[in-house]
PAZALO-365933 format. One record per residue (C-alpha): residue in one letter; x, y, z. Coordinates in steps of 0.1 Angstrom, whole numbers, plus 2048, in hexadecimal, padded with zeros to 3 digits. Last residue first. Layout:
% residues N
 residuo   u   v   w
       A   X   Y   Z
...
//
This chain:
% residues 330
 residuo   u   v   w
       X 699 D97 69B
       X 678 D9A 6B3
       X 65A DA3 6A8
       X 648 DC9 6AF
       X 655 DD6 692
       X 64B DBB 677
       X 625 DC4 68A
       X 627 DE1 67F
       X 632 DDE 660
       X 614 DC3 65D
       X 5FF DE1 661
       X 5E9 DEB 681
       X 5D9 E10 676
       X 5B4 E03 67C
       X 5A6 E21 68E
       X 584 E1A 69B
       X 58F E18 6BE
       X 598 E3D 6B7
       X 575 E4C 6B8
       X 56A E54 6DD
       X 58E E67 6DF
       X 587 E82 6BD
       X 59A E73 69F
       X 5B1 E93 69A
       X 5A9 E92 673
       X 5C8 E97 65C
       X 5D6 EB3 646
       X 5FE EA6 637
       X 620 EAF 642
       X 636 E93 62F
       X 656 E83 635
       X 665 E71 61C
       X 660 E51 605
       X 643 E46 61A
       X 644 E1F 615
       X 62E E03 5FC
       X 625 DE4 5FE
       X 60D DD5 5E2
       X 5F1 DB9 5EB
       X 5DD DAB 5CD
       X 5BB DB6 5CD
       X 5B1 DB2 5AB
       X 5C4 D97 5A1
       X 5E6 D98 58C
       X 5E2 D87 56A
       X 5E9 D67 557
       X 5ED D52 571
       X 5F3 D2D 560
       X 618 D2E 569
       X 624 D4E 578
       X 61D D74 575
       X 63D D84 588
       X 634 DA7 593
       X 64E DC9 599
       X 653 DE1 5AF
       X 670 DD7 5B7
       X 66B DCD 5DC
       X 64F DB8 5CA
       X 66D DA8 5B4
       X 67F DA5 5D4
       X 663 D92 5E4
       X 63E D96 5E5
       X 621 D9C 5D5
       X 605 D95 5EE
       X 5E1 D80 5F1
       X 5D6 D7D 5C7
       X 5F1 D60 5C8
       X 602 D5C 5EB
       X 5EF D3C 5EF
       X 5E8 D3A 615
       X 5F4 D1E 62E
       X 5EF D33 64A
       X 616 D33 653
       X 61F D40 635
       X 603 D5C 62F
       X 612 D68 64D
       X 634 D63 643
       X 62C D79 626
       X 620 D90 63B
       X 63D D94 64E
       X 652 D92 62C
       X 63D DB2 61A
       X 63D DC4 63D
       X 669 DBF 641
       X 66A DC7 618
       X 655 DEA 618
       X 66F DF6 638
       X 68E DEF 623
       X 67E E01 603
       X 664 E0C 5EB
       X 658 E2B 5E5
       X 637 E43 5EC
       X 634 E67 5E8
       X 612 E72 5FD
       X 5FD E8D 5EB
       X 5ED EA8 5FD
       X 5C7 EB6 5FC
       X 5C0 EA6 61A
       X 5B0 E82 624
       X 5CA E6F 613
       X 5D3 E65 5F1
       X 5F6 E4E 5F1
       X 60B E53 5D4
       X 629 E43 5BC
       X 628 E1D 5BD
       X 63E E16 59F
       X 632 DF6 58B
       X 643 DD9 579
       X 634 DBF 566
       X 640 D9E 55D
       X 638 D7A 54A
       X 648 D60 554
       X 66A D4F 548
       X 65B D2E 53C
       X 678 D24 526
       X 671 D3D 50F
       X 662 D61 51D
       X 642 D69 528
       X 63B D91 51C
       X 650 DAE 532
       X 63E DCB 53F
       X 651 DE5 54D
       X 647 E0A 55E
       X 624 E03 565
       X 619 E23 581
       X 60B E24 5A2
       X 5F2 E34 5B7
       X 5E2 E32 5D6
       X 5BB E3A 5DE
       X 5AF E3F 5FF
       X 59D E1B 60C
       X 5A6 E18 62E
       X 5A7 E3F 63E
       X 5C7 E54 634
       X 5D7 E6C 64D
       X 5C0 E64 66C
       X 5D3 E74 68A
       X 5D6 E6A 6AD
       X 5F9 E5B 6AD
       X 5FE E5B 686
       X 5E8 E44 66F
       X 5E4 E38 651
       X 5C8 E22 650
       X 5CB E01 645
       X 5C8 DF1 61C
       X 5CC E10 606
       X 5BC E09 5E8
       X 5CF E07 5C6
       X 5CB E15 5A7
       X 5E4 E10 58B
       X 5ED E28 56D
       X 5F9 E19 54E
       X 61E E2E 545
       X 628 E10 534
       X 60E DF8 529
       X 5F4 DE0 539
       X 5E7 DCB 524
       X 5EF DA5 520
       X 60B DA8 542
       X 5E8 DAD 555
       X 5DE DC0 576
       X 5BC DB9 57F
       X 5AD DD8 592
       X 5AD DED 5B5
       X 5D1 DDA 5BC
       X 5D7 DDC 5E3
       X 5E8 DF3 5F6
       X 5FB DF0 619
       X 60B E0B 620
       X 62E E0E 637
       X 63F E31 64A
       X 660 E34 635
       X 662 E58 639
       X 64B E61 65A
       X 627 E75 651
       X 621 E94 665
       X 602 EA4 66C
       X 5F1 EC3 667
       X 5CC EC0 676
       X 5AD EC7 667
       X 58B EC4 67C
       X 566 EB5 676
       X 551 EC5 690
       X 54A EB2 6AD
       X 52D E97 6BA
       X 532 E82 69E
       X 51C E6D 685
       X 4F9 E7C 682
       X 508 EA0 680
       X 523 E94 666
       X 505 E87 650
       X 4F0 EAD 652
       X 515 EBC 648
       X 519 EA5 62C
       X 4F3 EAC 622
       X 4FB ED3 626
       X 516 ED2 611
       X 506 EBE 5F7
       X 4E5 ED4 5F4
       X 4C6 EC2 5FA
       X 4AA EB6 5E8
       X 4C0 E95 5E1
       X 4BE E89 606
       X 4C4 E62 600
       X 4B1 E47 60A
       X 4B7 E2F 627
       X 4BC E46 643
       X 4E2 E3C 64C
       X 4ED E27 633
       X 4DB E38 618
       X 4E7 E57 61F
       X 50B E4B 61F
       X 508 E3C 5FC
       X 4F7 E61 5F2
       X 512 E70 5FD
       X 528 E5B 5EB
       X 51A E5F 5CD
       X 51F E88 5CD
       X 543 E82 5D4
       X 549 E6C 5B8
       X 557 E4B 5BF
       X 57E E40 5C1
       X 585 E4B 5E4
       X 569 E33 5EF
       X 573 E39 616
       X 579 E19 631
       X 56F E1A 657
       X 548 E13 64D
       X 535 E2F 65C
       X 550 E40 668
       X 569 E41 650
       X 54D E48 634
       X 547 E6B 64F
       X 56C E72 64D
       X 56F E6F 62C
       X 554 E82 61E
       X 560 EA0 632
       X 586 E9D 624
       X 571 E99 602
       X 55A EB7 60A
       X 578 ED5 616
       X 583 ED7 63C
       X 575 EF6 646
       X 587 F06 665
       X 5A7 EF7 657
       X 5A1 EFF 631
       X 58F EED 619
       X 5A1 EDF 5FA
       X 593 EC6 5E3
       X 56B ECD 5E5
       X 56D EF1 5F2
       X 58B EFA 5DE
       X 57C EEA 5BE
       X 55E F04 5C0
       X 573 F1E 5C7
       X 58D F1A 5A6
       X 56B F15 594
       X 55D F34 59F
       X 57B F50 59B
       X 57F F3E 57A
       X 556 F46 56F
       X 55D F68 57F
       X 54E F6B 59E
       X 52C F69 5B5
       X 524 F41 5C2
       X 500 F2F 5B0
       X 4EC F21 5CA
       X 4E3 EFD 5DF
       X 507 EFD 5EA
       X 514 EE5 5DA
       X 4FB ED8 5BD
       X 4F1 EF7 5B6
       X 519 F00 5B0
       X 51A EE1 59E
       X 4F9 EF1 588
       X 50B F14 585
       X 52E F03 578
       X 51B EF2 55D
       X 505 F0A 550
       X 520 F20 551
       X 539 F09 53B
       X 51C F02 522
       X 50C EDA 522
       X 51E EBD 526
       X 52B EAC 547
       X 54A E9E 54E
       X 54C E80 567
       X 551 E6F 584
       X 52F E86 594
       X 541 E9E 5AC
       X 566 E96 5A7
       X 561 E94 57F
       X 54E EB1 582
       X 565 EC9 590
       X 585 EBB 57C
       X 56E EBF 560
       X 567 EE4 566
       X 589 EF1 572
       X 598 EDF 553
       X 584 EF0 539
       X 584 F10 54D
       X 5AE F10 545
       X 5C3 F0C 565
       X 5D6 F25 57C
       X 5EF F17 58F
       X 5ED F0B 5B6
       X 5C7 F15 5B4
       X 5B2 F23 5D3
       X 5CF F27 5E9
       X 5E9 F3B 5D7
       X 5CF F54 5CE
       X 5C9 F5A 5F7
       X 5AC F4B 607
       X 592 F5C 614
       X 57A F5E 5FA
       X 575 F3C 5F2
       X 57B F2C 612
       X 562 F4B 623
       X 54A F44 607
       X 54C F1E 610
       X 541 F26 633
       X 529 F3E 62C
       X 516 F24 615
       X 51B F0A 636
       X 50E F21 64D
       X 4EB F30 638
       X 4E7 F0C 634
       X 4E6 F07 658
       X 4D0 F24 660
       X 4B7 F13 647
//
């Protein structure tokens, strides 16, 4: 009970404590507030009335309904889960960290409430749903690690590599313009110490060309722009392509190479991957889930991390193929 008294005071303290600026970068209709909510809680909008709504996800939070103004509510709410603050790194930073350390990968693309109950389920076999989800995440954390959960500021070099892969078939037949892509992040990212983005966070591009097989057996193409990289905090990454994407695309390629391995649903590679864009050849008619993509950091960026405590960094997995490019000789 005493810790469910801490972790409600700890989200009034974020929700309360904050400055204006902090609980919502603009201000954002109720509508929005409310499916944005629920879509990161259960993966999608409920119905029902707008109060009814917001006081069951608040129920299904903290165990209670929070005071305020329906906006003053939703804005906190979404703090809690997307946000945090250092002393209280918010649920999916939280989620994270404990995913990472059960099974060193996160499932950035499943609903927050679903993945507690995954991580239940792998570590007592059936899943706590009596309780409150702050305290269930907090309950996890205690059976995982021997310290509190901390945020970190970090800094993220320009033209530091990812390695993504293709979250679904990618296909000349229908994607269109503007089509949004998922992608998986393939290593951790990592700086010194710090855990910036676990395997598994969620990347982003978009389909800027797609060209139909031509006469003459000129293949089909599409053409994507790898835009984002999700990581554990609240921030976005800005991802590009460039000079350091090509040296980890071709030392994997030699890899591949050298172990005799088709390059087809493996990597996309080669100046059109440098472009951003896929050849489908032949009798392929599609691009594989699971197709590699290369991807850089198109600037610096100052991000939240997690200090990996000491008895916890052998379970990093940051090695790349950039790395490795680095470490050969000219």
């Amino acid at each position: 009970m005493k810790k469910a008294l801490l972790v409600i005071a700890a989200a009034v303290f974020i929700i309360f404590g904050a400055a204006p600026g902090a609980i919502a970068d603009e201000q954002e209709s109720t509508v929005y507030l409310m499916s944005r909510v629920e879509k990161l809680l259960y993966g999608s909008e409920r119905t029902g009335g707008l109060i009814e709504r917001l006081s069951s996800a608040e129920r299904e939070m903290f165990g209670r309904e929070l005071p305020g103004s329906i906006a003053e509510r939703q804005n906190a709410l979404l703090n809690f889960i997307e946000k945090g603050a250092p002393e209280q790194p918010s649920v999916l930073f939280k989620l994270s960290i404990a995913e990472w350390a059960v099974g060193q990968s996160v499932s950035s693309f499943t609903p927050a409430v679903k993945r507690v109950e995954a991580l239940e389920v792998d570590l007592e076999g059936v899943p706590q749903v009596d309780r409150p989800v702050s305290m269930r995440i907090e309950r996890i954390l205690g059976l995982l690690l021997s310290d509190p959960v901390m945020m970190e500021d970090a800094e993220v070099p320009a033209a530091t590599v990812v390695r993504g892969a293709l979250r679904e078939t990618l296909s000349p037949k229908s994607a269109k313009k503007g089509d949004m892509v998922n992608l998986t992040l393939q290593n951790d990212l990592v700086v010194g110490n710090n855990l910036i983005a676990p395997r598994g966070s969620r990347m982003v591009a978009v389909v800027t060309k797609v060209s139909k097989p031509g006469s003459f057996g000129r293949p089909a193409e599409v053409k994507i722009s790898v835009e984002k990289l999700y990581p554990l905090g609240p921030e976005e990454i800005g991802l590009t392509v460039g000079e350091s994407t090509k040296k980890a695309a071709e030392a994997e390629s030699a890899q591949l190479a050298a172990a005799g391995t088709s390059f087809v649903g493996a990597v996309l590679l080669g100046p059109i991957g440098l472009a951003g864009g896929f050849l489908v050849r032949g009798d392929l008619k599609e691009i594989p889930a699971g197709a590699i993509v290369f991807a850089e950091t198109a600037e610096l960026a100052r991000v939240s991390s997690y200090p990996v405590p000491e008895g916890l960094r052998g379970m990093l997995k940051g090695d790349s193929p950039a790395k490795e490019q680095e470490k050969a000789p000219d």
